[in-house]
MARLUM-732934 format. One record per atom (N, C-alpha, C): residue in three letters; z, x, y. Coordinates in steps of 0.2 Angstrom, whole numbers, padded with zeros to 4 digits, always signed. Each point is the difference from the previous one (the first is absolute). Example, Ala and Ser with C-alpha at 12.3 -4.5 7.8 and 13.67 -1.06 7.14 Angstrom:
BEGIN
ALA+0039+0066-0028ALA+0000-0004+0006ALA+0000+0004+0006SER-0004-0002+0005SER+0001+0004+0006SER+0003-0004+0005
% end
This chain:
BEGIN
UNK+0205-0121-0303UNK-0006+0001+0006UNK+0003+0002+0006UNK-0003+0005+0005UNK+0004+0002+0004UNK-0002-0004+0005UNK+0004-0002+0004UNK-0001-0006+0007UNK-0003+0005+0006UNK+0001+0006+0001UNK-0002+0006+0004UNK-0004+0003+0000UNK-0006+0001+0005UNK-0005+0004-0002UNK-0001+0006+0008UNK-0001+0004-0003UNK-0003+0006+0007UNK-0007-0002+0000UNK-0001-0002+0008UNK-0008+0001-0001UNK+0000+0006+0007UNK-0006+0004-0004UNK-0003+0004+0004UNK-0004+0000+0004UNK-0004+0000+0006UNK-0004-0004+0003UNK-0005+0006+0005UNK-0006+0000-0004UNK-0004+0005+0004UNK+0000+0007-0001UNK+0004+0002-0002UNK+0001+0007-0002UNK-0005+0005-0004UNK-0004-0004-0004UNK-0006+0005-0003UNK-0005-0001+0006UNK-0002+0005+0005UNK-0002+0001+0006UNK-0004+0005+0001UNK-0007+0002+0002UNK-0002+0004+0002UNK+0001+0002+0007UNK+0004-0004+0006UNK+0002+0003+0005UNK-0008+0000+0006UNK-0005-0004-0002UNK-0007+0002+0002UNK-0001-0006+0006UNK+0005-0001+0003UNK-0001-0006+0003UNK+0004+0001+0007UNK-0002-0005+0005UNK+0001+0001+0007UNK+0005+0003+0002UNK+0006-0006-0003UNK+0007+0004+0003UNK+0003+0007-0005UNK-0004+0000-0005UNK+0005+0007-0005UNK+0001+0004+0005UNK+0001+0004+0005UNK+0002+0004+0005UNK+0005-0001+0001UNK+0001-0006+0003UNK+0009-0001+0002UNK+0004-0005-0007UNK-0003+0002-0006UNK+0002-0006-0004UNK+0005+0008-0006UNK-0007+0007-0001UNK+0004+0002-0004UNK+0007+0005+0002UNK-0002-0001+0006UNK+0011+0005+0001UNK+0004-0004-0004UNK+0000-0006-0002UNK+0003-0006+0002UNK+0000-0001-0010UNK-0004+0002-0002UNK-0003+0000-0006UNK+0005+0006-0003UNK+0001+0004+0001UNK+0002+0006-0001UNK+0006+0002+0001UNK+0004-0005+0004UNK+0008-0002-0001UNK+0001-0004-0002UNK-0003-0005-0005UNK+0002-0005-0003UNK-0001+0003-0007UNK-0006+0005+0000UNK-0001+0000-0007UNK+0007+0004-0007UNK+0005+0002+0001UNK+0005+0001-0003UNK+0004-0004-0002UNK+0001-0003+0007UNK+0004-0007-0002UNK-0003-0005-0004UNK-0007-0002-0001UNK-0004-0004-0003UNK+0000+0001-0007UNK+0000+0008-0003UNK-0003+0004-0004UNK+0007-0002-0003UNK+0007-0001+0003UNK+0007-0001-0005UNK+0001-0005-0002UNK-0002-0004+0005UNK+0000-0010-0002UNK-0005+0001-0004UNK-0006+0001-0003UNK-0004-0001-0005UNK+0004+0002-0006UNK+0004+0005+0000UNK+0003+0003-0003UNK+0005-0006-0004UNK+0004+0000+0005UNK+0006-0006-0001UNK-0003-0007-0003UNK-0005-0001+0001UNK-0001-0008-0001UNK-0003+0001-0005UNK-0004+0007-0004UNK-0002+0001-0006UNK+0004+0000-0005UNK+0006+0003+0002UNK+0008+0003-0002UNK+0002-0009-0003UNK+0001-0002+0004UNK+0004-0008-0001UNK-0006-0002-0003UNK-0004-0002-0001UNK-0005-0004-0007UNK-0003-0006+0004UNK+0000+0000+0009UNK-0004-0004+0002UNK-0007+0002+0001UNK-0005-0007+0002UNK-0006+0002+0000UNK+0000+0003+0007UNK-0006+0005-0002UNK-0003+0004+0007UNK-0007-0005+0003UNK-0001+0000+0003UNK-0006-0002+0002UNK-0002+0002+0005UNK-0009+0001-0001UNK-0003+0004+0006UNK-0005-0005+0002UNK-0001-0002+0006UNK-0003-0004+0005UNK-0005+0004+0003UNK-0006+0002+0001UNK-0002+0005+0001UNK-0010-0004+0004UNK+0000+0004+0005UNK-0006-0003+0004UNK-0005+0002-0005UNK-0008-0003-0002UNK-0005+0003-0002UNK-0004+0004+0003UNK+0002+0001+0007UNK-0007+0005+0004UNK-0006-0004-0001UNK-0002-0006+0000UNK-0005-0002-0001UNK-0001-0001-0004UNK+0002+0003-0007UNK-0005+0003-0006UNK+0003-0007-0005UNK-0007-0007+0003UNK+0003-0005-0009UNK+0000+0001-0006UNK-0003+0007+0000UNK-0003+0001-0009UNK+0008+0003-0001UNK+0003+0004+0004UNK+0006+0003-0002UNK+0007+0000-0004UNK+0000+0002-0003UNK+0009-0002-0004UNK+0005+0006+0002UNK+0004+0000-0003UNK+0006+0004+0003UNK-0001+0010-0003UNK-0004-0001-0005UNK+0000+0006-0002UNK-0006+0005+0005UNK-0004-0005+0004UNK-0006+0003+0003UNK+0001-0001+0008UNK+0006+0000+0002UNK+0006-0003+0005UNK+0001+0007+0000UNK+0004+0002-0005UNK+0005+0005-0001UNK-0004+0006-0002UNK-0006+0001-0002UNK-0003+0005+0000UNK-0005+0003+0008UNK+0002-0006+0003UNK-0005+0002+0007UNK+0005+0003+0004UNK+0007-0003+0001UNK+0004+0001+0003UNK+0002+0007-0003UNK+0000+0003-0006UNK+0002+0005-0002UNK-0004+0005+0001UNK-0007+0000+0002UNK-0006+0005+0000UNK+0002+0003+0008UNK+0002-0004+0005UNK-0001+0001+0007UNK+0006+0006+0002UNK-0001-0001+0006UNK+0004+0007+0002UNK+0008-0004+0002UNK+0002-0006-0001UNK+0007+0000+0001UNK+0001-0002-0007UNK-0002+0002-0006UNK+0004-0001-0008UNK+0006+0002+0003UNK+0003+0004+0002UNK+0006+0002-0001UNK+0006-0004+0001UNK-0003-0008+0006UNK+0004-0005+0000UNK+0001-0005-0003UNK-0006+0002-0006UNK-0002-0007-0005UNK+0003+0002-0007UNK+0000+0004-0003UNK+0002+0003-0006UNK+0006+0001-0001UNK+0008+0002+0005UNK+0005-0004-0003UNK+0002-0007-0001UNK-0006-0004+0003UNK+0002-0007+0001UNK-0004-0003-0007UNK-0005+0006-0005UNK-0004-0005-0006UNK+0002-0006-0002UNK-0002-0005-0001UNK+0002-0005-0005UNK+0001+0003-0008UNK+0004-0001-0002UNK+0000+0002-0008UNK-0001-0005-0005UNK+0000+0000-0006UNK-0002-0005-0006UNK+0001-0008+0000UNK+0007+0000+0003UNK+0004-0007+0002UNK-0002-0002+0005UNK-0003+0003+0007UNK-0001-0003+0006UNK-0005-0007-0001UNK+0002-0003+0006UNK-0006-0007-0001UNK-0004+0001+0005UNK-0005-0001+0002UNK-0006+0001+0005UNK-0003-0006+0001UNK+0000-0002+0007UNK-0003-0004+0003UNK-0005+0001+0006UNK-0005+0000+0001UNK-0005+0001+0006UNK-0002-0007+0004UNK+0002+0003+0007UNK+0000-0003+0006UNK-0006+0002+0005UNK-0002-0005+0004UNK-0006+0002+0004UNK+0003-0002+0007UNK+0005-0003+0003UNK+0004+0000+0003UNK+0007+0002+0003UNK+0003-0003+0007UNK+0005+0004+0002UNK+0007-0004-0007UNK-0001-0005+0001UNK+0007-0001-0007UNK-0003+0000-0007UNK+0006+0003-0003UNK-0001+0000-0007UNK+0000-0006-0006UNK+0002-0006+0004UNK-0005-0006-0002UNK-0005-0004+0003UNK-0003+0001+0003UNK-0006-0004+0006UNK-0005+0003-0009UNK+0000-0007-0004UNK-0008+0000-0003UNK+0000+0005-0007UNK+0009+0001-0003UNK+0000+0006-0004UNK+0005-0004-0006UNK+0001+0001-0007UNK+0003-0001-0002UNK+0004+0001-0002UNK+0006+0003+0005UNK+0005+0003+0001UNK+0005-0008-0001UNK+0000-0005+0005UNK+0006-0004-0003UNK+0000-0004-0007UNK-0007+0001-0002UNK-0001+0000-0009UNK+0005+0002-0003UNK-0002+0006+0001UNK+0004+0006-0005UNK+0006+0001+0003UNK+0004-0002+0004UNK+0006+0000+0001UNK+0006-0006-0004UNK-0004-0006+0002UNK+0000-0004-0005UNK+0003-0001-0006UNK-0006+0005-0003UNK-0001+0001-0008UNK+0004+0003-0001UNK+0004+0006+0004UNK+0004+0005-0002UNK+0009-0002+0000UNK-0003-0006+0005UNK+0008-0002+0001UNK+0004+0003+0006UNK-0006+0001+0005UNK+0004+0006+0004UNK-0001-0006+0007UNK+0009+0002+0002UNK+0000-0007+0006UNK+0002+0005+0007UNK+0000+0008-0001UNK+0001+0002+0007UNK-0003+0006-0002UNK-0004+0003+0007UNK-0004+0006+0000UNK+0003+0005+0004UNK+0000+0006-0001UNK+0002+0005+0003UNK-0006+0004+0004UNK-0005-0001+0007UNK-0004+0002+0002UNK+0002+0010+0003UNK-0005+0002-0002UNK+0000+0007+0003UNK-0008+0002-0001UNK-0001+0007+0004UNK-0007+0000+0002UNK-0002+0000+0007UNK-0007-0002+0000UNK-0001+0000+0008UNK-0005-0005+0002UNK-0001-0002+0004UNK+0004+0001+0007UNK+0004-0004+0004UNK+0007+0002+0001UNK+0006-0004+0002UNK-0002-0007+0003UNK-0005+0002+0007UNK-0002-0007+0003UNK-0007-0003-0002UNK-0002+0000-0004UNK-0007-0001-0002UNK+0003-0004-0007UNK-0003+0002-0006UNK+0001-0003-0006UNK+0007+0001-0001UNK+0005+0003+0002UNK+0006-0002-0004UNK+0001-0004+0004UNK-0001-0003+0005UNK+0004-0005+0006UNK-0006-0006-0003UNK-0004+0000-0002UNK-0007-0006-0001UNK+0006+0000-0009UNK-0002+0003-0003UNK+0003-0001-0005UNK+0008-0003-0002UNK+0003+0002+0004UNK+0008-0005+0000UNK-0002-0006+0002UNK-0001-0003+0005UNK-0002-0003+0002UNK-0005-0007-0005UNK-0003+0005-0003UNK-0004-0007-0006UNK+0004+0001-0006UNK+0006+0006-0004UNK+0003-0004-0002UNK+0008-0004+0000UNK-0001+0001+0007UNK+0006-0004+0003UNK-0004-0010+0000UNK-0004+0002+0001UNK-0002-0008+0001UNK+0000-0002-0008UNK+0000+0001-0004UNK-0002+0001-0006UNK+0005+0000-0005UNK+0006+0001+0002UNK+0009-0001+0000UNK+0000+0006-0004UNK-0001+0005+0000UNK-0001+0007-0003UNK+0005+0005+0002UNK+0007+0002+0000UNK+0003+0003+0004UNK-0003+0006-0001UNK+0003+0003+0008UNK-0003+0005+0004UNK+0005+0007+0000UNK-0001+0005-0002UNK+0004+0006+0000UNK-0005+0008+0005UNK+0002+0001+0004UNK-0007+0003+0003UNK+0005+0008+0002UNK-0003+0005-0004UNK+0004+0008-0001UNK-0001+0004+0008UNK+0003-0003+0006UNK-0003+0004+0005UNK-0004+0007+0000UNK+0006+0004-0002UNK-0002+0007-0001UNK-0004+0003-0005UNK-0005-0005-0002UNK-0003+0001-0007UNK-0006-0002+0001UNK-0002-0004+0007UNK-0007-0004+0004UNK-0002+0006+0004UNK-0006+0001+0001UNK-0002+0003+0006UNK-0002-0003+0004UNK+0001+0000+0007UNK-0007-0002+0006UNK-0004+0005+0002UNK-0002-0003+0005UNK-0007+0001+0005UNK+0004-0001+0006UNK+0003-0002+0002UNK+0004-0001+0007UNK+0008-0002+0001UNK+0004+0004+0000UNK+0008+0000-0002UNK+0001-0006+0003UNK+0000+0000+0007UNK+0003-0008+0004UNK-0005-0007-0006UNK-0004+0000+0002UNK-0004-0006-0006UNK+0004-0001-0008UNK+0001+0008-0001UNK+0002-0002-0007UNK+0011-0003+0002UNK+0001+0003+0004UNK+0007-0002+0000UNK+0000-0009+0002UNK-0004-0002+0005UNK-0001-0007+0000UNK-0002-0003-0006UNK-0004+0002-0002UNK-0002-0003-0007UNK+0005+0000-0006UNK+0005+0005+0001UNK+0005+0001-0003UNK+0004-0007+0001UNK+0002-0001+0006UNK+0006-0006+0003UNK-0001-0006-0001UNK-0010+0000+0000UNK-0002-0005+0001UNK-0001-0003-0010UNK+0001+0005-0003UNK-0001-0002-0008UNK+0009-0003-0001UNK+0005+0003+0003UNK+0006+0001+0000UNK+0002-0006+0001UNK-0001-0004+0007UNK+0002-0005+0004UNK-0004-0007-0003UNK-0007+0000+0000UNK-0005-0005-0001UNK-0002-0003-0008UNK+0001+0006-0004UNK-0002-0001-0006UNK+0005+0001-0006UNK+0008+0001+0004UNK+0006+0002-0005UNK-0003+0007-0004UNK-0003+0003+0001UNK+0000+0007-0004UNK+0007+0004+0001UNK+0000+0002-0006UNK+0005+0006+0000UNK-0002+0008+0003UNK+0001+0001+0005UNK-0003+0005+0001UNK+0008+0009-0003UNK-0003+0004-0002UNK+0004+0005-0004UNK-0002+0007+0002UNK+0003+0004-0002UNK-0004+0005+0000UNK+0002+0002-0007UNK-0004+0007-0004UNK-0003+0001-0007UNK+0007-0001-0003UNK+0010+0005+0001UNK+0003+0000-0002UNK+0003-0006-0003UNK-0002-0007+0004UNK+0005-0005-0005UNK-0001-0001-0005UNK+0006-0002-0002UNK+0002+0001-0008UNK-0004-0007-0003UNK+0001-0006+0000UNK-0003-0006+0000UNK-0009-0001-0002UNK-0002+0004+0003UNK-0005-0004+0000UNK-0006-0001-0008UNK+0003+0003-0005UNK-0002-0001-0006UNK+0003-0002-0004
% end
């Protein structure tokens, strides 16, 4: 059982929302380095896992997620990131990826004692998300170069502040360790 899991966080996106302006440049330097970590963490036989907002929609599951985000006009961000046969899917309606989701269940289950956050947004959910599962004794790996933000200074503090406050590991995509 693998103790490591990559969670992806937010990434199936229509981009339809207040701050997407200053969110996708930011989207769009990440997404390469994103796309070879999914790679790698495929590669080593740990669980992927996508954390992904509903847009409202409760009737929604991951396939009707991923086909709306596909149809819109930034597909082009979303589609090297697909989830594939092995991915796990969990829907969130909040900024962390456990406020109400059965995300620390199935990490549990899996036997998975430290997550590797990447996705968006740096100071938003990836910073809300370490944070609950640091309280949670869940260790913390967060792929700098592999988050986007909305606001560089916000996401750099939020950077320090997962580093200092919550013991995160913070990295960027090359380290060899993290699977």
């Amino acid at each position: 059982m693998p103790t490591t899991a990559l969670v992806v966080i937010d990434m199936l996106n229509a981009y339809e929302h207040e701050d997407a302006d200053l969110l996708l440049p930011s989207v769009r330097a990440v997404l390469p380095r994103l796309t070879a970590l999914l790679e790698r963490a495929r590669g080593s036989g740990a669980d992927v896992i996508y954390v992904n907002d509903n847009f409202g929609l409760w009737r929604s599951h991951h396939d009707e997620l991923l086909d709306t985000v596909l149809s819109g006009p930034h597909a082009h961000l979303v589609e090297p990131l697909r989830p594939d046969e092995n991915s796990l899917f969990v829907v969130k309606a909040r900024h962390s990826i456990f406020y109400q989701t059965p995300l620390e269940y199935l990490l549990r289950q899996h036997g998975i004692d430290t997550i590797v956050l990447c996705g968006q947004v740096t100071e938003q959910c990836v910073l809300y998300s370490a944070l609950d599962a640091h309280i949670r004794h869940i260790g913390v790996t967060v792929v700098e170069d592999a988050c986007a933000h909305i606001h560089r200074d916000l996401a750099a503090a939020a950077l320090r502040m997962m580093e200092r406050n919550m013991q995160a590991r913070i990295v960027d995509s090359g380290a060899e360790d993290l699977f």
